[in-house]
SEVOTOR-463037 format. One record per residue: residue in three letters; x, y, z of N, C-alpha, C, O, CB in turn. Coordinates in steps of 0.02 Angstrom, whole numbers, plus 50000, padded with zeros to 5 digits. Glycine has a CB too. Example, Ala and Ser with C-alpha at 12.3 -4.5 7.8 and 13.67 -1.06 7.14 Angstrom:
<nodes>
ALA506604971650390506154977550390506604983550390507124983450423505654977650452;SER506424988850354506844994750357506455000250394506705005750402507044997050286;
</nodes>
This chain:
<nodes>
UNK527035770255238527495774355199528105770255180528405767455226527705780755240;UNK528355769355114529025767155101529565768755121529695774455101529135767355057;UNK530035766155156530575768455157531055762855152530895756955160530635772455210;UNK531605764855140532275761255130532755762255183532915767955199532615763455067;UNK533035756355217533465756855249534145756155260534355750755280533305755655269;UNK534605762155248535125763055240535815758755301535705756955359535015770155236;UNK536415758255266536875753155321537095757355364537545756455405537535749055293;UNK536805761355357536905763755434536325766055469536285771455497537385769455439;UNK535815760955467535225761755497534775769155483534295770255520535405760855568;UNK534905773255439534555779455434534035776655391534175772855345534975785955405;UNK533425778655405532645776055356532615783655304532565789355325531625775055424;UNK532665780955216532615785855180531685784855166531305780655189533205785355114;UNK531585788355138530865789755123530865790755053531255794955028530545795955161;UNK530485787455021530405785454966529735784154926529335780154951530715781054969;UNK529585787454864528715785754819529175783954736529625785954699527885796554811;UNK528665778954744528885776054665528235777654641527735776854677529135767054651;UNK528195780254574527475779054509527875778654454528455780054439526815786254493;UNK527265775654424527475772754367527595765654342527825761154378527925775154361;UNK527425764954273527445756454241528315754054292528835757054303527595756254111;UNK528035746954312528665743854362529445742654318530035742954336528375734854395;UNK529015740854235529495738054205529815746354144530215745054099529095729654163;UNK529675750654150530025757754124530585757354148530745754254198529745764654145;UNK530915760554112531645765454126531285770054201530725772454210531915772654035;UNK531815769654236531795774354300532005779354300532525779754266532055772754349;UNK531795785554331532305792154356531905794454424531315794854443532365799954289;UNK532645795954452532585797054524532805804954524533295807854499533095791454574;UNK532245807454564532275814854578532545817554630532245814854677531735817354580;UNK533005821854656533135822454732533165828254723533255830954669533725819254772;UNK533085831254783532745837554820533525841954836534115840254844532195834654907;UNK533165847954836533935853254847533575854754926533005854054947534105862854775;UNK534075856854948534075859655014533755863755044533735869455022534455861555025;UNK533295861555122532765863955139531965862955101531485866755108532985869855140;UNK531985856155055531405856755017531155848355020531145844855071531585860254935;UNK531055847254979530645838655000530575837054942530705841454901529835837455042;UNK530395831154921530355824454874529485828854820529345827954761530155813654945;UNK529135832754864528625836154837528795841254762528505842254709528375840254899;UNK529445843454795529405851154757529505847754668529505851454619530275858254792;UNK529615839054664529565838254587529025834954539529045831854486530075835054573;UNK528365838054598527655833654584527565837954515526985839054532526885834454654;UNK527605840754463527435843554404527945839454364527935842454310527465851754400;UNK528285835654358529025832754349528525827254333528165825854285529725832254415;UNK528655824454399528175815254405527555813754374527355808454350527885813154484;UNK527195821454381526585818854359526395818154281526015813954257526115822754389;UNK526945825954231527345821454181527415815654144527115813654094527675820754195;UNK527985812554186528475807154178528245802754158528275800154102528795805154224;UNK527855800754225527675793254261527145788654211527015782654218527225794854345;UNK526875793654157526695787254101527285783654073527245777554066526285790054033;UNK527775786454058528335784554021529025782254077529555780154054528505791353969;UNK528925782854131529465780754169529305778154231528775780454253529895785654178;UNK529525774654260529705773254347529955779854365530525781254348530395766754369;UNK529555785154403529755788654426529905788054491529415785354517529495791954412;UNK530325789154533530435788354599530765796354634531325798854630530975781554603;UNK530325798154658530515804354706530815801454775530795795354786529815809254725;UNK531105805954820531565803554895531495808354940531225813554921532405802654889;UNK531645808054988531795815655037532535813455070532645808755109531065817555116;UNK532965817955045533535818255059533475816855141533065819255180533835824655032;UNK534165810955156534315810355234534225818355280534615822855264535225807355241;UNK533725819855333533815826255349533275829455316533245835555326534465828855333;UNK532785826555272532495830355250531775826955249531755820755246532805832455194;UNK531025831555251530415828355227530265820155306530365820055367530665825055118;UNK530015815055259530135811255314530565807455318530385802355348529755808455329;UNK531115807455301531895803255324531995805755369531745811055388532565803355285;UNK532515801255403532795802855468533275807455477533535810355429533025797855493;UNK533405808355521533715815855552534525811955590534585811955651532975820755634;UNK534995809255551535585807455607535745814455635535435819455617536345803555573;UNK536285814755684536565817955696537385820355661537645816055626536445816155746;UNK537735826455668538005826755633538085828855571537535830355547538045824155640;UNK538745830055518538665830855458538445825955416538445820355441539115832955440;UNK538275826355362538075820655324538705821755254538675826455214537105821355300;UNK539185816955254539515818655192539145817655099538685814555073540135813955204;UNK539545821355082539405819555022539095812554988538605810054960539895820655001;UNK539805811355014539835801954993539185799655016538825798954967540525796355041;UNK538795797655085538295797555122537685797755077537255793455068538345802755169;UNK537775803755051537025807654999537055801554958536645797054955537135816854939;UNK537625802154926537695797654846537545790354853537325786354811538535797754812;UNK537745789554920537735779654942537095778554965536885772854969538305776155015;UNK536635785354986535825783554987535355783354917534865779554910535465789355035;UNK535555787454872535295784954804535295778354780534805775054764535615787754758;UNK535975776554781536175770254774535735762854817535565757154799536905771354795;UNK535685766554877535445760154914534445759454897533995755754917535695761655016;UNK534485763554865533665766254856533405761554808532915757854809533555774454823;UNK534155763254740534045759054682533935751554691533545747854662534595759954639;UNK534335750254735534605742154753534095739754765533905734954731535115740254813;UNK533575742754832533095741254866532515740154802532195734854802532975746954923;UNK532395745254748531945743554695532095740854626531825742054572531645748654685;UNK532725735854649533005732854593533075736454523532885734954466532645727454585;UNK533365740954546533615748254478534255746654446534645750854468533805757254516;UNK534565742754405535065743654375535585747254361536205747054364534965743054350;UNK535015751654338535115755754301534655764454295534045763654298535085751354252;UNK534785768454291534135772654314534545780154285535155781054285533885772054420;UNK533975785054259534255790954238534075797054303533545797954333533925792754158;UNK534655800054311534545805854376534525812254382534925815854353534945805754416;UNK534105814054415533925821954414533775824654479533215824754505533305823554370;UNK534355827054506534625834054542534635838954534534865841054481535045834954553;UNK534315844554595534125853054594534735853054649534785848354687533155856754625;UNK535155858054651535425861654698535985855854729536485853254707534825864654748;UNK535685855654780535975847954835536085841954807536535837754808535435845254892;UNK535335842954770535275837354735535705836454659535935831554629534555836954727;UNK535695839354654536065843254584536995841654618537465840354581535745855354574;UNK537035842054683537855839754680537985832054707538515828954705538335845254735;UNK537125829154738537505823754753537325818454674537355812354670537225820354838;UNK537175823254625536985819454554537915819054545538255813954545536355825454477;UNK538195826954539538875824454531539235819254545539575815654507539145827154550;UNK539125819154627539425812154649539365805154612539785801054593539145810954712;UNK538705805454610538475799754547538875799354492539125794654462537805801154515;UNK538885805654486539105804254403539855802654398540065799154351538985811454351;UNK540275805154447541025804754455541175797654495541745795654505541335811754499;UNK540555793854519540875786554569540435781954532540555775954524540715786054671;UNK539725786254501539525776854508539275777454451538685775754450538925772754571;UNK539575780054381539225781654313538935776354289538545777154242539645784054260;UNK539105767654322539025761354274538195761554284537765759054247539485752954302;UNK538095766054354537185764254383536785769654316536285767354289536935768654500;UNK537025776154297536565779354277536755779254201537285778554169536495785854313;UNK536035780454184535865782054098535945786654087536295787254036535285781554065;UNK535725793254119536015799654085535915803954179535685801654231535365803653993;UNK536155809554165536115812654215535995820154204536195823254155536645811054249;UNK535595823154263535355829054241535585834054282535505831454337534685829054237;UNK535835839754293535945843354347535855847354341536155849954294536335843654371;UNK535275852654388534975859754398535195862054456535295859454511534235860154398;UNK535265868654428535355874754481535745871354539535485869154590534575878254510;UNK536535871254520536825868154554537575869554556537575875554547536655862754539;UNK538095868054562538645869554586539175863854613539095859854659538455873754631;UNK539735864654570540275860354603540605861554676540965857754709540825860654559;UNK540385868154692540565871054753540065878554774539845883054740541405872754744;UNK540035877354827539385883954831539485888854870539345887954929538685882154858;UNK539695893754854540015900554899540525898454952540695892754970539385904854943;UNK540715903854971540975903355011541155901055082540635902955109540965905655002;UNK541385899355113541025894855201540985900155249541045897555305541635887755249;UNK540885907755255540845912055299540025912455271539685912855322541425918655299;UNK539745912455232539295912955213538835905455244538325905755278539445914755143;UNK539055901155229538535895555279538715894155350538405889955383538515887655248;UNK539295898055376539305896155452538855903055472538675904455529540205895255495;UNK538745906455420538235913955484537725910155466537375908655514538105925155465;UNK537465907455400536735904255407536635898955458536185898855499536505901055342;UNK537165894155450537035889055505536745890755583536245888355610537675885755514;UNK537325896755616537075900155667536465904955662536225906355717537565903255689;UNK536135907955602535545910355633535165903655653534935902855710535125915355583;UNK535105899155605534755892255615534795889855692534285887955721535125886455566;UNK535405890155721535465889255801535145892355842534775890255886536015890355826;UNK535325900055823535065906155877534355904155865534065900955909535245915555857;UNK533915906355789533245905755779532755901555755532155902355745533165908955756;UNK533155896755748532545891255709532835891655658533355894255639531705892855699;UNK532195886855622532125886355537531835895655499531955899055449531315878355519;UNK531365896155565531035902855542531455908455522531315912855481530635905555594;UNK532045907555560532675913055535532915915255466533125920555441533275910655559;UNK532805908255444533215909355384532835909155301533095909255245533785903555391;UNK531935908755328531675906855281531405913255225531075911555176531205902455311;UNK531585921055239531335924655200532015926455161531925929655109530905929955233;UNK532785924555179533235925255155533305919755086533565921355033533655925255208;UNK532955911855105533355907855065532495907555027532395901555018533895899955104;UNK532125910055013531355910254979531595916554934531475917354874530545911855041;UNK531915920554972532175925354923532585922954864532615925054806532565929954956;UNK532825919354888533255916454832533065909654783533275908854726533885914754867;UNK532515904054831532445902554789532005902954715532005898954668532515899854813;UNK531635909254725530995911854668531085919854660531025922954713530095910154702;UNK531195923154610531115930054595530795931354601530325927354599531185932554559;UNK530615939954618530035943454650529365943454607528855945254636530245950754664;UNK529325941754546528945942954516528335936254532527725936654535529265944554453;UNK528795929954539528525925054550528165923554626527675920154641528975921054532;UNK528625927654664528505927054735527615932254736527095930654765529345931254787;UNK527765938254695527005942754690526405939154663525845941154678527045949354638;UNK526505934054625525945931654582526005923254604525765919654560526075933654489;UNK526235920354651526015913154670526245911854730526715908254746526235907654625;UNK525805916054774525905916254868525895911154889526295909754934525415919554916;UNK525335905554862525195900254869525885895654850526135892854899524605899554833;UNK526105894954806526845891654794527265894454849527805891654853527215893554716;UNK527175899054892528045902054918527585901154984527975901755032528535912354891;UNK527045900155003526805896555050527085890255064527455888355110526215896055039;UNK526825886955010527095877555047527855878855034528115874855073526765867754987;UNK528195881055013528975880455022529165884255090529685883355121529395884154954;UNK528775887555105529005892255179528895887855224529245887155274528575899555202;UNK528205883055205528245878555281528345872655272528095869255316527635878255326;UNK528625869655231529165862455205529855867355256530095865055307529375861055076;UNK530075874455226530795875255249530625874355345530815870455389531165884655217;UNK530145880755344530375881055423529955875655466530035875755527530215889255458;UNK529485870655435529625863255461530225858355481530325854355526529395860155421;UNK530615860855421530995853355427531435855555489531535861355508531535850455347;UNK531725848755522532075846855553532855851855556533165852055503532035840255531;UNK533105855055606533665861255624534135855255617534685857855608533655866555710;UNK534165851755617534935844755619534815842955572535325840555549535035837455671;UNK534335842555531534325839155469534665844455419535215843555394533555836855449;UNK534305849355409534575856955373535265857855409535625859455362533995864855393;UNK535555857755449536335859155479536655852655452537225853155431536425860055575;UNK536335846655450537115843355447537155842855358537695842655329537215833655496;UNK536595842755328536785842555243537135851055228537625851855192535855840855183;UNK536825855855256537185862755251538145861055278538585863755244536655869155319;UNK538305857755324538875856255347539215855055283539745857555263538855850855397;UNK538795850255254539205845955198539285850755146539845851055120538825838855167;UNK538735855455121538955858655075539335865355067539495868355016538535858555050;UNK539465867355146539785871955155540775868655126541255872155108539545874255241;UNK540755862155134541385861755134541545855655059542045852055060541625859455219;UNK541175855355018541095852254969541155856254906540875861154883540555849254977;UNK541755851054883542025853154812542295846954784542725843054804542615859154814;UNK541755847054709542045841054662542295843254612542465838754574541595836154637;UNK542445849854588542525852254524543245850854485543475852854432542395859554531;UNK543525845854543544285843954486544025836354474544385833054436545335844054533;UNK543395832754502543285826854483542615827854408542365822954382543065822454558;UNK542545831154399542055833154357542025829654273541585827654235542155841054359;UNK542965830554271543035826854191542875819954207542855816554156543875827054150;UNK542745816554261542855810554259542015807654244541815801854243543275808354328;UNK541645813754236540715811054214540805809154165541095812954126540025815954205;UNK540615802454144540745801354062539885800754038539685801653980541325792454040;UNK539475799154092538725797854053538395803654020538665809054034538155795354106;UNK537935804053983537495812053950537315814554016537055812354068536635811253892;UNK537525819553995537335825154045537035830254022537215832053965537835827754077;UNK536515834154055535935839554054536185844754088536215842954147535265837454086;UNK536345849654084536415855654141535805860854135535655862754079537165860354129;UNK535525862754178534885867354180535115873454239535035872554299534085862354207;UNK535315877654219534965884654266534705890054250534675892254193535335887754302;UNK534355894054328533875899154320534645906254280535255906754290533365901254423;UNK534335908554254534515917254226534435922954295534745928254300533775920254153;UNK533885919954350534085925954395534225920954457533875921254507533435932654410;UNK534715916654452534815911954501535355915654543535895916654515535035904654472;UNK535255918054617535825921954663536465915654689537065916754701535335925854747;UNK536105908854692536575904454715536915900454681537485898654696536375901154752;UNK536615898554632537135896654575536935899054486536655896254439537195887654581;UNK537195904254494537185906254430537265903354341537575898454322537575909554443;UNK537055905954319537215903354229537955899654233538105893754226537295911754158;UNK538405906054248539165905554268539495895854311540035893154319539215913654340;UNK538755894054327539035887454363538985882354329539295877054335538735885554422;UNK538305885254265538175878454232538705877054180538915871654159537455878154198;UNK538935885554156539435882754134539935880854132540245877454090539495883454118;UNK540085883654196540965877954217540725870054221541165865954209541425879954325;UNK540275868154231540135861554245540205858154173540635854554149539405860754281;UNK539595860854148539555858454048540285858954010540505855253966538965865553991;UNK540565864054037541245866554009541755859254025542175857253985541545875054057;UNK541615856154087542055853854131541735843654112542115838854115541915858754227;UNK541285843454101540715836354050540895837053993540855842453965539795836854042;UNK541115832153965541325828753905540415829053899540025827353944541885820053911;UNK540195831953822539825832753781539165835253801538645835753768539835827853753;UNK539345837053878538675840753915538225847153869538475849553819539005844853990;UNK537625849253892537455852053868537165855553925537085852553978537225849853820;UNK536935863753915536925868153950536345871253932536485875453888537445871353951;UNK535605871153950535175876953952535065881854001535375881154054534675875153944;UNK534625887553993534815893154054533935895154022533765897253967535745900654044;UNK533495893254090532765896254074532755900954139533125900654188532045889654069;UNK532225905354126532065912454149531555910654215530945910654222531655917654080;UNK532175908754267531945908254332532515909454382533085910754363531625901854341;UNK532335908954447532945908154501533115901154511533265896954468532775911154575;UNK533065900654570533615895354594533035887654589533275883154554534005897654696;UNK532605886754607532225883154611531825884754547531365888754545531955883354671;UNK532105880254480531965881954408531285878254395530815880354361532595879554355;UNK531335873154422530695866954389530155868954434529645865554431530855857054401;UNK530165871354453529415875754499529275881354446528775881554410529635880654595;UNK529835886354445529605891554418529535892954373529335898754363529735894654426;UNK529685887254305529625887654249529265877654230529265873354185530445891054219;UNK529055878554287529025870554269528635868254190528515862154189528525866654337;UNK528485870954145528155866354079528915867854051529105863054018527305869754021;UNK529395872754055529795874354016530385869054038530765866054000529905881754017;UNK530335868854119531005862954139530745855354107531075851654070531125861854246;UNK530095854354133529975848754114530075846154022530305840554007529325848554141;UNK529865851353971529975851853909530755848153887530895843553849529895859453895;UNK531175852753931532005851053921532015846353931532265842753888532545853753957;UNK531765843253993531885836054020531945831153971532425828253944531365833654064;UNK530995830853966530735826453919531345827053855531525821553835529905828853899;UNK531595831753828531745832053762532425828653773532655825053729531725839553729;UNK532635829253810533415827353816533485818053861533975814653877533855835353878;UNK532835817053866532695809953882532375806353822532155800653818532225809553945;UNK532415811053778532235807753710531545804453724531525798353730532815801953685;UNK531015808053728530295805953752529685810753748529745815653711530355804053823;UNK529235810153776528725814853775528345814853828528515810253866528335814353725;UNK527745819153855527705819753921527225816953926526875818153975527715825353950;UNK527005811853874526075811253858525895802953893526335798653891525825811253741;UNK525375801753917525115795553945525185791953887525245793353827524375795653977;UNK525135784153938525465777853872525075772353871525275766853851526285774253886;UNK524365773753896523695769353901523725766253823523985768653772522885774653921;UNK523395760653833522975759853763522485764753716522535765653655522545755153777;UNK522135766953752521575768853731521955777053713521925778553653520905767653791;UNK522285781853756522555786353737523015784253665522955787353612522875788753795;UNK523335780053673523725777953635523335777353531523475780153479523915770653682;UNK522945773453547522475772953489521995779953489521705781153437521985765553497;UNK521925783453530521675789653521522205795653480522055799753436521485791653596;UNK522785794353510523395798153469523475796353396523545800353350524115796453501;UNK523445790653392523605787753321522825790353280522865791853220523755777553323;UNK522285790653310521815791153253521635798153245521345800853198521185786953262;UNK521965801653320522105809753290522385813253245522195818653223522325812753317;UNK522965809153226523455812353190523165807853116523485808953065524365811153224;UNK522695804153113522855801553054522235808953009522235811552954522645791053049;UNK521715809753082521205814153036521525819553017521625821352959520555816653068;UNK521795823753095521935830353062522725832453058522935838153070521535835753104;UNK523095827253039523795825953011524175827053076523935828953129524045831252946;UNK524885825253062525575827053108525635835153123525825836353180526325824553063;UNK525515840453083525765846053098525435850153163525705853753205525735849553037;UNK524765847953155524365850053192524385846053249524325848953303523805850653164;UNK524435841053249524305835753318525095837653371525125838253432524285824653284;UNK525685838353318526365839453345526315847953378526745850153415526995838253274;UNK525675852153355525935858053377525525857453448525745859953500525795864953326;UNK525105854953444524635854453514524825850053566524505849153617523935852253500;UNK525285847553553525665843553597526205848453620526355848853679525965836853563;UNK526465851953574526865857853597526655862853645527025866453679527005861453545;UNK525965862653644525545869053683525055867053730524495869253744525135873753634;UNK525555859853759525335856553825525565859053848526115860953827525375851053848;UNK525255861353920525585862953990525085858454053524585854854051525565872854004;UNK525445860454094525025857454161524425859454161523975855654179525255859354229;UNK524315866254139523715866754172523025864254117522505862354144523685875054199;UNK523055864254063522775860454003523135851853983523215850553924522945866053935;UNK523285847654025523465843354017523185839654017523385835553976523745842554035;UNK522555837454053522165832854098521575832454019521275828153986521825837154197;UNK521655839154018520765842153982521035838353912520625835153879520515854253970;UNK521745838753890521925835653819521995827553803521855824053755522585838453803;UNK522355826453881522135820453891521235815553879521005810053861522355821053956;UNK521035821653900520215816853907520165816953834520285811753803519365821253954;UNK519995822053805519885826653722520305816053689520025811353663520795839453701;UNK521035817053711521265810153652520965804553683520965799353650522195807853641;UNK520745804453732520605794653761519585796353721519405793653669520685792253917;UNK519255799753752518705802153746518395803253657517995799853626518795808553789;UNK518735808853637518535809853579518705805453516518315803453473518685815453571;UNK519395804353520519725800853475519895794653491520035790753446520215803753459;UNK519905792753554520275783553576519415782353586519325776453601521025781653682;UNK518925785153584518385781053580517745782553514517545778353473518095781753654;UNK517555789053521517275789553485517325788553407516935785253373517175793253504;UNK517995792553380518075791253316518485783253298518795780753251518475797853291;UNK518365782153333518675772553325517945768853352517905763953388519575769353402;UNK517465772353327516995768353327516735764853263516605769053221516585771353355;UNK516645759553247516475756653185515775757753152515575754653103516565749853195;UNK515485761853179514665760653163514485765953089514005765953050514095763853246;UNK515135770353093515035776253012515675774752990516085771853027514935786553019;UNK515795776452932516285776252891516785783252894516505787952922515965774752825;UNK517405784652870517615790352885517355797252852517265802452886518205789652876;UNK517265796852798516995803252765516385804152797516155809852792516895803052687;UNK516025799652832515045802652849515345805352921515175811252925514125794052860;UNK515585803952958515865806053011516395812652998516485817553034516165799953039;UNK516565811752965517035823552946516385824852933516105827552981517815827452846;UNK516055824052889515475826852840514985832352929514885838352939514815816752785;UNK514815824752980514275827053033514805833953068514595839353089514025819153102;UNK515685831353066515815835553122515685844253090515565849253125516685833553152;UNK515745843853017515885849552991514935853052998514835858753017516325848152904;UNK514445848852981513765851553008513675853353079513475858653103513265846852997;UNK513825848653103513875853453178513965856453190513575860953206514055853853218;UNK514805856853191515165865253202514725870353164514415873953203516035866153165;UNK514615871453107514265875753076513665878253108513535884153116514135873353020;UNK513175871553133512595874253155512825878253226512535883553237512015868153163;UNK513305875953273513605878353339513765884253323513615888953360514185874753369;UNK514095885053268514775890653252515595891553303515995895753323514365898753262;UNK515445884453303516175883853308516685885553269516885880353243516295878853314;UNK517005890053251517195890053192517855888853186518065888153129517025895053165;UNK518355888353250518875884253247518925880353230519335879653184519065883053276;UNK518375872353266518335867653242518345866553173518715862953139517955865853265;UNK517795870853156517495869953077517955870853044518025866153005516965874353048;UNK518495876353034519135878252995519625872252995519865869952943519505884853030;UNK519765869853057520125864153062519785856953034520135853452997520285863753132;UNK519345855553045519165850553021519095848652936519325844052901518665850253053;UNK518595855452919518705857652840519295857052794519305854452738518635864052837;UNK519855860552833520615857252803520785850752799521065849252747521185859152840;UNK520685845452844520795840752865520385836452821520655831252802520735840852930;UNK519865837452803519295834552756519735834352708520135829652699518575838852739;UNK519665841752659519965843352587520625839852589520725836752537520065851652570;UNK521155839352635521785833752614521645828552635522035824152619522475834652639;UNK521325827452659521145819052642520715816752595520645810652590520855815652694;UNK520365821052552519975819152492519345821552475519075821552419519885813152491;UNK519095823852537518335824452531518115829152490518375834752489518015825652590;UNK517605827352450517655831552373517355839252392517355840452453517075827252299;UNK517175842952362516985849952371516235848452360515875849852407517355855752319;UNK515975846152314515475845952280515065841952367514775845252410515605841152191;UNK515155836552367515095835552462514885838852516514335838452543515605835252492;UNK515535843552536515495848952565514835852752562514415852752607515965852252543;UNK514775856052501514325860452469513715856452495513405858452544514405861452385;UNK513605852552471512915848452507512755848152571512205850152590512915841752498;UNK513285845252617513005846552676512895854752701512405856352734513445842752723;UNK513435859852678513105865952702512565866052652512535871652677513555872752705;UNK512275865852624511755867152611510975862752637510365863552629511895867552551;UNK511395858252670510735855652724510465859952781509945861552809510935849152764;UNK511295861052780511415864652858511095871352839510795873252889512345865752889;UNK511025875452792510695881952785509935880152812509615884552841510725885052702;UNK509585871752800508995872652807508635869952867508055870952884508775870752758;UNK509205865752899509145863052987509415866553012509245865853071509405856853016;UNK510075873853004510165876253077510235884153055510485888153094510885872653123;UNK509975886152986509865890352971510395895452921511005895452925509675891453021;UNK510065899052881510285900852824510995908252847511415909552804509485903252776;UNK510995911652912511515915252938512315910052940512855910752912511215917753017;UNK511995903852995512765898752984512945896252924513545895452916512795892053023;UNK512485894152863512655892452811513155896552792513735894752804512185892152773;UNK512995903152758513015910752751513995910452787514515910752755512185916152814;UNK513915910052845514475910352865515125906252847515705908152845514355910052915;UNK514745897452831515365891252827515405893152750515965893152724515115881152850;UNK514915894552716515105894552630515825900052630516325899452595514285898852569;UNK515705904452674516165909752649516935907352684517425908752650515865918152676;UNK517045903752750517615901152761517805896352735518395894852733517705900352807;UNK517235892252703517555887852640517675888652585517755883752549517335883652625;UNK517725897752550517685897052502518265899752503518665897952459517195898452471;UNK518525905852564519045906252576519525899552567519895898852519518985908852631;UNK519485895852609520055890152595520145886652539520685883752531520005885152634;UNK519635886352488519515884352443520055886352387520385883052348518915885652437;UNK519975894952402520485898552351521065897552371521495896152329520445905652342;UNK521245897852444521945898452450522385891252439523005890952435522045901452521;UNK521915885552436522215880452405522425880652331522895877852303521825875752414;UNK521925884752308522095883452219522505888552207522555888952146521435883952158;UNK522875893452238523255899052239524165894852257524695897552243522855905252308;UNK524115889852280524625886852315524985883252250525495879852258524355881752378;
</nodes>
């Protein structure tokens, strides 16, 4: 397991992915949670970046000092992380904890970061009667004490009813971790306030929070953005722990405001992208990239390395005999998505009508005169509505 070792002997825990020679961003974990909770993030990223996840000192498998852990502490283990993987320079992204020791960053050591991101987070976080009774149930009861209070908070009920499985591994990441580890970063943030050092962030800054966030509200992102020279402020429809619960939508922001995209950066994907967009243009290729998510990611991925980074970059047909087969196929299949899409894609790139017409009319007599029957009439549809234009 990697870890980094801090000057004061504490071992941080640490995963790097990603090309060695990318731009970096380092993810850190909000409180009570682990270097895990930004695996929809990384998995993302990490074509396009050095991603590096951590587990906060106190948290996951880092070490457990004793004691509070200050602020400063948090911020000088990022730092020593970077050093250790010869990071220059690196863009940062903080939830919660993480999200204040990004502040710190941003107010001591702006020369290290490229831009900085901060979610569901806070220059100061309630009140301190409020974390010395949590701290003590944590004494009296464990981790177990406190874990249906702060699960409450970090996911709305709706989310908590429909992904047991998600509020599972966060229940036993919380009431796993380490009672000294959770007390001494809780120490710190019970008594932590940067919000008069705040003008002093000069790098881009991101602000992200949830709409039903109980711990740090809309209300925080915007004193913060308010308080950042040229920050910017979104607010997506989650609680406190946003990039879980909205994760294609956090990740979307990310990507967009890192000036990037979320897509693998292979060769072969690569030349698969380019010969997608050349068949069935930019509008279409840009909207389906839009209507990536995690859970269709993998499958779109294969579709560009597979269909397009190999097959249609094959030299053995020319381009028109190759639309010509895909549009017989579909027909004989009745695909008729395909067929609609491809058909367009034909006609603006040239392919004559008179063409067309021929192969369905093969196709009436190899896959039968019903699919013919069917493509004549969606091509004749499109046919008109081009000459209507």
């Amino acid at each position: 397991m990697p870890f980094v070792t801090q000057n004061d002997d504490c071992k941080i825990f640490y995963r790097a992915e990603g090309p060695v020679d990318a731009p970096a961003i380092i993810f850190s974990n909000s409180l009570g949670c682990d270097h895990l909770m930004w695996q929809t993030q990384a998995a993302a990223l990490k074509h396009r970046f050095r991603v590096v996840r951590y587990d906060q000192r106190g948290h996951g498998a880092s070490d457990v000092p004793e004691g509070m852990y200050p602020l400063e502490r948090l911020g000088a283990d990022v730092i020593g992380i970077a050093d250790h993987l010869g990071l220059e320079q690196f863009h940062f992204c903080g939830l919660s904890m993480g999200g204040l020791t990004g502040q710190w960053l941003g107010v001591n050591e702006s020369a290290r970061l490229i831009t900085l991101i901060l979610a569901d987070t806070a220059p100061h976080f309630g009140p301190p009667e409020m974390w010395d009774q949590r701290m003590d149930m944590i004494r009296q009861g464990g981790m177990a004490a406190i874990s249906d209070m702060v699960l409450g908070r970090f996911f709305t009920e709706s989310f908590h009813a429909s992904n047991p499985g998600t509020i599972s591994d966060f229940r036993n990441v919380l009431e796993h971790s380490d009672p000294q580890g959770y007390l001494g970063c809780a120490a710190m943030v019970r008594q932590a306030d940067i919000q008069d050092d705040l003008k002093k962030i000069s790098v881009p800054t991101l602000v992200i929070t949830g709409r039903h966030d109980q711990s740090t509200p809309p209300e925080c992102g915007e004193l913060i953005a308010a308080e950042v020279k040229g920050a910017e402020h979104v607010v997506v429809d989650a609680a406190h722990v946003s990039n879980v619960e909205r994760p294609d939508d956090f990740t979307r922001i990310l990507a967009d405001f890192l000036g990037t995209d979320t897509l693998p950066g292979d060769e072969r994907f690569a030349s698969g992208m380019k010969r997608r967009r050349e068949v069935l243009g930019d509008d279409w290729v840009d909207q389906s990239i839009r209507n990536r998510t995690e859970f269709n990611a993998e499958f779109q991925d294969m579709i560009t390395r597979g269909a397009w980074g190999e097959i249609w970059t094959r030299p053995g047909l020319d381009e028109t005999t190759r639309r010509l087969l895909v549009l017989a196929i579909c027909a004989s299949l009745s695909r008729w998505e395909e067929f609609d899409l491809h058909l367009a894609a034909g006609l603006r790139a040239g392919v004559a009508t008179d063409t067309i017409r021929e192969v369905l009319m093969q196709t009436a007599i190899y896959a039968g005169v019903p699919a013919a029957n069917t493509a004549f009439a969606r091509a004749g549809k499109l046919l008109l509505s081009r000459e209507q234009e």
